[in-house]
C-alpha positions as CSV (number, residue, x, y, z in Angstrom):
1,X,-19.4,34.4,-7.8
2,X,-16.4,33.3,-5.4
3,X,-13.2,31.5,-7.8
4,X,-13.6,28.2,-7.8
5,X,-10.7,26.4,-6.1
6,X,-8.1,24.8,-8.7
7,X,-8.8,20.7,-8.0
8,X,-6.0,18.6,-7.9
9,X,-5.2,16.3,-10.6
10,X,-3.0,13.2,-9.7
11,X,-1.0,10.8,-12.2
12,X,-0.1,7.2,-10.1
13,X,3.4,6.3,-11.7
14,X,3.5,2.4,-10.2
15,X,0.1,2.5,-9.5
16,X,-0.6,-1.1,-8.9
17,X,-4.0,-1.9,-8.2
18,X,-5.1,1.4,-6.8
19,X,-4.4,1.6,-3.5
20,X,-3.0,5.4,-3.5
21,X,-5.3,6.7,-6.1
22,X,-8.4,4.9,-4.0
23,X,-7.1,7.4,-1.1
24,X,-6.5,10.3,-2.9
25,X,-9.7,10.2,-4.7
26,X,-11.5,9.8,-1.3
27,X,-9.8,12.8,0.1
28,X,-11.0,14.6,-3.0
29,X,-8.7,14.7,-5.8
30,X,-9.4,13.5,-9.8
31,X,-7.1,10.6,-10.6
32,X,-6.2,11.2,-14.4
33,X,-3.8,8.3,-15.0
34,X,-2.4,5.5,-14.2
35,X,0.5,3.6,-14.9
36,X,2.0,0.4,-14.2
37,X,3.6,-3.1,-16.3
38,X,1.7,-5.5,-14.0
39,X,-1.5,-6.0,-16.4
40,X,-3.6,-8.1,-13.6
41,X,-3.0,-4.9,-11.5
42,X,-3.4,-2.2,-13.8
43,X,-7.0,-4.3,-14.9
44,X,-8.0,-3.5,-11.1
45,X,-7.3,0.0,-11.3
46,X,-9.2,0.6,-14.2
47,X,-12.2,-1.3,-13.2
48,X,-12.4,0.6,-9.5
49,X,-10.3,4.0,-10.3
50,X,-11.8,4.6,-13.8
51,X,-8.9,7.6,-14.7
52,X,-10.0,10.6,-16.8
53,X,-6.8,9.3,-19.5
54,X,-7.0,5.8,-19.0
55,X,-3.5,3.8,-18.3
56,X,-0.2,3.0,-19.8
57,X,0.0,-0.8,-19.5
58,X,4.1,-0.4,-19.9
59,X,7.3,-0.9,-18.4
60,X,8.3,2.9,-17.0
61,X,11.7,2.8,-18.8
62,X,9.8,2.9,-22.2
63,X,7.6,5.2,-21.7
64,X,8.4,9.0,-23.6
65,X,8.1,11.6,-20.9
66,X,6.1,13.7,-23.6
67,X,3.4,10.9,-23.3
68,X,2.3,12.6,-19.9
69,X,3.6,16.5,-20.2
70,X,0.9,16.9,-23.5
71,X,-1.8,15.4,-21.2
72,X,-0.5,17.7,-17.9
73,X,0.1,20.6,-20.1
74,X,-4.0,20.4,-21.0
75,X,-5.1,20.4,-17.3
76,X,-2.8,22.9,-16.2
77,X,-4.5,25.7,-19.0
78,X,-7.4,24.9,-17.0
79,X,-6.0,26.0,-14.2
80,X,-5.6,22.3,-12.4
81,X,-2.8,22.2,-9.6
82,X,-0.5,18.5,-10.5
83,X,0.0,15.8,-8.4
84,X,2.5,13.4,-9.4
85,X,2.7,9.8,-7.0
86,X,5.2,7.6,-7.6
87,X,5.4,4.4,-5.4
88,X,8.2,2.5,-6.8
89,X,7.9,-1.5,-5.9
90,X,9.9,-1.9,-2.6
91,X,11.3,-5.2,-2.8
92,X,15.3,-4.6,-3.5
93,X,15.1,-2.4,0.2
94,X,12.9,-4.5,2.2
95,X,13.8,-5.9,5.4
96,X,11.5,-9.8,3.8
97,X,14.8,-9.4,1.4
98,X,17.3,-11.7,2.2
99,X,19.6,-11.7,-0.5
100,X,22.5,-9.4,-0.3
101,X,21.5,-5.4,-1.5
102,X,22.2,-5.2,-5.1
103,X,22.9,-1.9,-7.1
104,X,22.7,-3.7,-9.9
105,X,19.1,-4.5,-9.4
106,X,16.7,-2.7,-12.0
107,X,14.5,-1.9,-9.7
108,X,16.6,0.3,-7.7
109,X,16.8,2.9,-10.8
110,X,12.5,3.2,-10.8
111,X,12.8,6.4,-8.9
112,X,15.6,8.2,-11.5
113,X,13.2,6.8,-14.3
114,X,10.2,8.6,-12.1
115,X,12.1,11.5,-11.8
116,X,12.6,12.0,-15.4
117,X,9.0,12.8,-15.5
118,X,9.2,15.0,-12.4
119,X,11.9,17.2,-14.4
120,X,10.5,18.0,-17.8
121,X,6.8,17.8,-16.3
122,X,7.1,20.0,-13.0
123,X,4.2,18.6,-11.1
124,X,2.5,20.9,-8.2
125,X,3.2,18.0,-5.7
126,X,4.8,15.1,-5.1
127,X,4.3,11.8,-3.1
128,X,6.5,9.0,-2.9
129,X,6.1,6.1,-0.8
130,X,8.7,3.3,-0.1
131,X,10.0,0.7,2.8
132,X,12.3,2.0,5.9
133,X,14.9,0.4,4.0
134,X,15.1,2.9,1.1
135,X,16.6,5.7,3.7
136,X,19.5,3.4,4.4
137,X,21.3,3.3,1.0
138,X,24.4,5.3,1.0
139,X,24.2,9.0,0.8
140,X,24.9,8.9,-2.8
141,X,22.1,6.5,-3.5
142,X,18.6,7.0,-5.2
143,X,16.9,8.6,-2.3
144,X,19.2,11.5,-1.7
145,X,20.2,12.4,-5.1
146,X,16.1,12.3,-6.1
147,X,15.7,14.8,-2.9
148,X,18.9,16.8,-4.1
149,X,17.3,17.1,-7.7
150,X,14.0,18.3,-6.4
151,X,15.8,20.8,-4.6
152,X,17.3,22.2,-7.4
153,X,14.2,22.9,-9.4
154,X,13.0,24.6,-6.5
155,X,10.6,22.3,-4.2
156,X,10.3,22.6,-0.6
157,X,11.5,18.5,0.5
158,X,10.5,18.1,4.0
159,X,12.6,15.4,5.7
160,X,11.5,12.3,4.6
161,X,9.6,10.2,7.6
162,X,9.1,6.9,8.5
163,X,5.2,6.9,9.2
164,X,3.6,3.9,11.0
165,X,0.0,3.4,9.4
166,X,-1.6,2.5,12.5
167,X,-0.7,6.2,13.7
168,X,-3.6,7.3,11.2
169,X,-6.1,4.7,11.7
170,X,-5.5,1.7,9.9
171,X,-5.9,-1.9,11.4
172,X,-2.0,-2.9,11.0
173,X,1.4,-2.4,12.0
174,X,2.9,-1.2,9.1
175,X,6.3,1.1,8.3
176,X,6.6,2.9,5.3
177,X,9.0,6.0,4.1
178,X,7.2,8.7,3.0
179,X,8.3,11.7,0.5
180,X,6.3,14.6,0.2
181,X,7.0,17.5,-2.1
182,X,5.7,21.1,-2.9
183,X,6.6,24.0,-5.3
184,X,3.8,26.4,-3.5
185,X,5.2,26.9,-0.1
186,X,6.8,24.5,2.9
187,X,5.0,21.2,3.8
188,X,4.7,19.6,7.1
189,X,3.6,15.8,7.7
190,X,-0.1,15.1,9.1
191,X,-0.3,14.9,12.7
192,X,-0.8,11.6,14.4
193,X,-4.4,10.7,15.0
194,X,-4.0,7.3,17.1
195,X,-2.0,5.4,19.4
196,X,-1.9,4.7,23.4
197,X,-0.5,8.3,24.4
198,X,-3.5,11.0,26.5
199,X,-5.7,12.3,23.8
200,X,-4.7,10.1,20.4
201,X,-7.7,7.8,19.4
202,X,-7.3,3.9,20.5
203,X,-5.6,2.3,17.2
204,X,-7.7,0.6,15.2
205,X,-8.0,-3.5,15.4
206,X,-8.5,-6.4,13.4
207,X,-11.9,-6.4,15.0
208,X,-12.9,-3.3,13.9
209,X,-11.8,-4.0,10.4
210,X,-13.1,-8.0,9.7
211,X,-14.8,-9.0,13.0
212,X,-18.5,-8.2,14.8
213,X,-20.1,-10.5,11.8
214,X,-18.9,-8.1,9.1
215,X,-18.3,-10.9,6.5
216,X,-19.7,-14.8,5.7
217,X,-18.6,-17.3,7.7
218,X,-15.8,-19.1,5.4
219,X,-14.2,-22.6,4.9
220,X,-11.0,-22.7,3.8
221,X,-10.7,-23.4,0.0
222,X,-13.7,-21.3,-0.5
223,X,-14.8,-18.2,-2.0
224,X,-18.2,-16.4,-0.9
225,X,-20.8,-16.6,-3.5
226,X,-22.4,-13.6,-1.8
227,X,-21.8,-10.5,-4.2
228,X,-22.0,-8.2,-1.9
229,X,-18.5,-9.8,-0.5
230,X,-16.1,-10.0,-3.8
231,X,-12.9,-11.6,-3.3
232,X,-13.7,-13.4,0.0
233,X,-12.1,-16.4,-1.0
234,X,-9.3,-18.2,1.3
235,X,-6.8,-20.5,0.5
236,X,-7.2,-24.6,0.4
237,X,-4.9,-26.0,3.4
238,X,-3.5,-29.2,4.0
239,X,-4.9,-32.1,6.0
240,X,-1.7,-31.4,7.8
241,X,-2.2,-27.3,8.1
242,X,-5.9,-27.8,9.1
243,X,-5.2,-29.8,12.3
244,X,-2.4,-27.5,12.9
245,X,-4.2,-24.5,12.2
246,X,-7.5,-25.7,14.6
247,X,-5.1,-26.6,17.5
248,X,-3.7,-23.0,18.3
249,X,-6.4,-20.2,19.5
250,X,-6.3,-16.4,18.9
251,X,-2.4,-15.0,18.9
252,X,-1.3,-18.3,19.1
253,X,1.6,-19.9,16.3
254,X,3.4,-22.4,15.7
255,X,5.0,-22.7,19.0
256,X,2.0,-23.6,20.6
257,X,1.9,-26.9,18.4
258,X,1.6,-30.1,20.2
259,X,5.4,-31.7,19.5
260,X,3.9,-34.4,16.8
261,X,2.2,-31.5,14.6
262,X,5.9,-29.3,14.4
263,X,8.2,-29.3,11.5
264,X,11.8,-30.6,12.0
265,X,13.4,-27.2,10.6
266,X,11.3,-25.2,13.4
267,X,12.1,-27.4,16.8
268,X,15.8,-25.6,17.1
269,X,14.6,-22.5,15.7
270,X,13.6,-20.1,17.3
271,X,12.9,-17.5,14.7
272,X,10.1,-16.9,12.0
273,X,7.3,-16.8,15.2
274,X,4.7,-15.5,13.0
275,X,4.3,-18.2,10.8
276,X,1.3,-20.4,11.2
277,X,-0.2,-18.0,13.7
278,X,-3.2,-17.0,14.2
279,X,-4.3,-13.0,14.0
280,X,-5.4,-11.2,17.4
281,X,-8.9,-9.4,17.2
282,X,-8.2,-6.8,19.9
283,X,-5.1,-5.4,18.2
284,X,-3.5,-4.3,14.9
285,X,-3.0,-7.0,12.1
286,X,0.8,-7.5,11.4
287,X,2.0,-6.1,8.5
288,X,0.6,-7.6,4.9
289,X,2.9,-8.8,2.6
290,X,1.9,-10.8,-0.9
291,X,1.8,-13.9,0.6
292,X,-1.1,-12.5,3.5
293,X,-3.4,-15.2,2.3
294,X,-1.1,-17.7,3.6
295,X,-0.5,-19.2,6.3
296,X,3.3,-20.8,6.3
297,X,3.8,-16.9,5.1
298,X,3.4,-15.2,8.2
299,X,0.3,-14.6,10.9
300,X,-2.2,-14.5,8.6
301,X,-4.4,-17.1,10.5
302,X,-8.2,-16.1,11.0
303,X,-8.0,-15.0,14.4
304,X,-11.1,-18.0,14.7
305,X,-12.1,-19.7,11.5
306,X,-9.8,-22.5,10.8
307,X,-8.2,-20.7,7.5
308,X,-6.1,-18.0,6.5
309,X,-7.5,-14.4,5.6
310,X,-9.4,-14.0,2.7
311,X,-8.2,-11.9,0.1
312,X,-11.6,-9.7,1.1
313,X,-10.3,-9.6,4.3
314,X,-7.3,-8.4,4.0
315,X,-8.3,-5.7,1.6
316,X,-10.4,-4.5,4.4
317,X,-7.1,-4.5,6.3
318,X,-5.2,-2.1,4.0
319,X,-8.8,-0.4,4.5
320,X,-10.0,-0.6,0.7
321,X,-13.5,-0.4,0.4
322,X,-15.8,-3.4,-0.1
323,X,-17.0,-2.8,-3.1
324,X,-13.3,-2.4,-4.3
325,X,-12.9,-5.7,-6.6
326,X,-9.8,-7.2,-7.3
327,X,-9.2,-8.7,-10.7
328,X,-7.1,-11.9,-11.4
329,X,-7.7,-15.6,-12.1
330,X,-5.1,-17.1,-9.0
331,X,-5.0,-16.2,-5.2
332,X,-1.7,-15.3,-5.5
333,X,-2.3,-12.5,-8.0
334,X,-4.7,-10.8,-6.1
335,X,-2.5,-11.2,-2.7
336,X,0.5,-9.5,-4.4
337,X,-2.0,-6.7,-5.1
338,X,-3.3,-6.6,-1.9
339,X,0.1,-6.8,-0.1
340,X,1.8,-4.2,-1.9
341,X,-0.7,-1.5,-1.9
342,X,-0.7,1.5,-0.1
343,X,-3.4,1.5,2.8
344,X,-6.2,3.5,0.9
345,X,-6.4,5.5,4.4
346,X,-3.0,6.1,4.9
347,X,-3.2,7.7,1.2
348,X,-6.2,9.4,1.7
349,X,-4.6,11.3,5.0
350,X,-1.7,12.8,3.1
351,X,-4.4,13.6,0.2
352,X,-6.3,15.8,3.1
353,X,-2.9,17.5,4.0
354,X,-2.2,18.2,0.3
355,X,-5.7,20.1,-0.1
356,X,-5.0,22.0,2.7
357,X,-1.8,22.9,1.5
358,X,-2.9,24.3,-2.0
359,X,-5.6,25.8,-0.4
360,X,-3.6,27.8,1.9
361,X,-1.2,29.1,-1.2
362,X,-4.1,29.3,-3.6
């Protein structure tokens, strides 16, 4: 009989509603915990990911690093290789951040508190995720000394890149910093799959992801009663947003207006395009944020149907399945999931390059 290949087990630090452990699971892996302090998301995760251990419904910076090393210490005597994820919320580094960067924000010290469990638990691999933003802190901020300290306990860091998730297939334009980390040997980040240069694949559009009929026709203020479509349900609009909304075609925003439908605050400013526009079919969504179920939040206009996306919709978007459901009683819960997921295939290609990568040093 040939040795069975050691299987990957993966604990999702910040896991939010699933979107990394969705990927990784899809690319193969066993998704063994999950942790998060956002109860509406962490009720998602367990309802779609199911974890071996369950979750720790708890703030990160209260939570014993022993909790997890007793629970990696038993798959490891089984001969399991570790894979720790840590996706740290992005908000005090994002470019949608106006205020002034803080170091006294909170959330700036999530990846020291990740790290804690990194040191006394010595996972296989590593993935972090973040926003573009991250990379600029100063050279003694969070990102550096967190690759610094891997170095020392002896992983191979690869050069943290910005990766663009169109570049691997998913139906928007979206930037994110990713960390990858080994102790078996050196990494090297998955080759591009799409994009407009000779022999990459054609990116992937908002048609291909929501249009050709895939989904009920929709109002706005409704949600699909269809089962086989959980969470398509759009927001309610104004008489006011409604006849804006149905003057302006595919791509169009707010600048295409009549002059009677604009708001004062926009007619001198030239800024903030995206708002009240519509999506294009033949080309990547732009980027999803929390609010992407609202209009006035960006162009998250239905590139026909007189509405914003549904939160269906733009789950499909970050490419989660559709029989992924989203628990939580408002809209606005389950667009802050949404928005701050990772794309399940953007997860699910570095999950691919991590099974490689143990299989070559196995």
């Amino acid at each position: 009989m040939h040795k069975e290949k050691s299987k990957i087990k993966v604990f999702d630090f910040f896991s939010g509603c699933g979107g990394t452990s969705e990927g990784l699971r899809e690319a193969g892996m066993d998704i063994v915990l999950g942790l998060d302090n956002n109860k509406e998301a962490l009720k998602t995760f367990e309802r779609n990911i199911k974890p071996e251990c369950g979750t720790i419904p708890d703030d990160i910076t209260f939570v014993e690093t022993t909790r997890i090393k007793n629970i990696v210490d038993k798959y490891r005597i089984s001969g399991n290789r570790i894979l720790f994820c840590g996706c740290a919320p992005c908000q005090p580094f994002s470019t949608q951040n106006k205020k002034r960067f803080d170091s006294k924000d909170e959330r700036i010290n999530l990846l020291s508190e990740f790290l804690r469990f990194v040191e006394d638990c010595q996972p296989d691999f590593i993935l972090c995720e973040n926003v573009p933003g991250l990379q600029k802190i100063d050279k003694d901020g969070p990102l550096p000394n967190f690759i610094n300290k891997l170095e020392s306990m002896g992983y191979h860091v690869p050069v943290p890149q910005v990766v663009h998730a169109e570049d691997y297939g998913v139906p928007q334009r979206r930037k994110r910093l990713v960390l990858i980390a080994s102790q078996l040997g050196e990494l090297t980040y998955p080759e591009k799959k799409y994009g407009t240069k000779p022999g990459l694949l054609p990116f992937k559009t908002v048609r291909d992801a929501i249009g050709n009929g895939q989904y009920p026709v929709l109002k706005h203020g409704e949600e699909c009663k269809n089962t086989n479509f959980p969470n398509h349900r759009a927001a309610a609009l104004s008489e006011l947003n409604l006849e804006r909304i149905k003057c302006i075609k595919e791509g169009q925003g707010r600048k295409d207006w009549p002059e009677e439908l604009m708001l004062e605050c926009h007619k001198k400013h030239k800024g903030h395009s995206d708002v009240y526009g519509r999506l294009e079919w033949d080309k990547p969504s732009v980027t999803l944020t929390t609010k992407c179920t609202n209009i006035s939040n960006g162009r998250y206009g239905h590139p026909e149907q007189d509405r914003a996306l549904s939160v269906r919709e733009a789950a499909k978007l970050q490419t989660f399945p559709d029989n992924f459901v989203f628990e939580g009683n408002s809209l606005g819960a389950l667009a802050r999931q949404v928005g701050n997921a990772v794309p399940v295939l953007l997860a699910k290609t570095f999950g691919k390059m991590f099974i490689e990568h143990n299989k070559k040093h196995s």
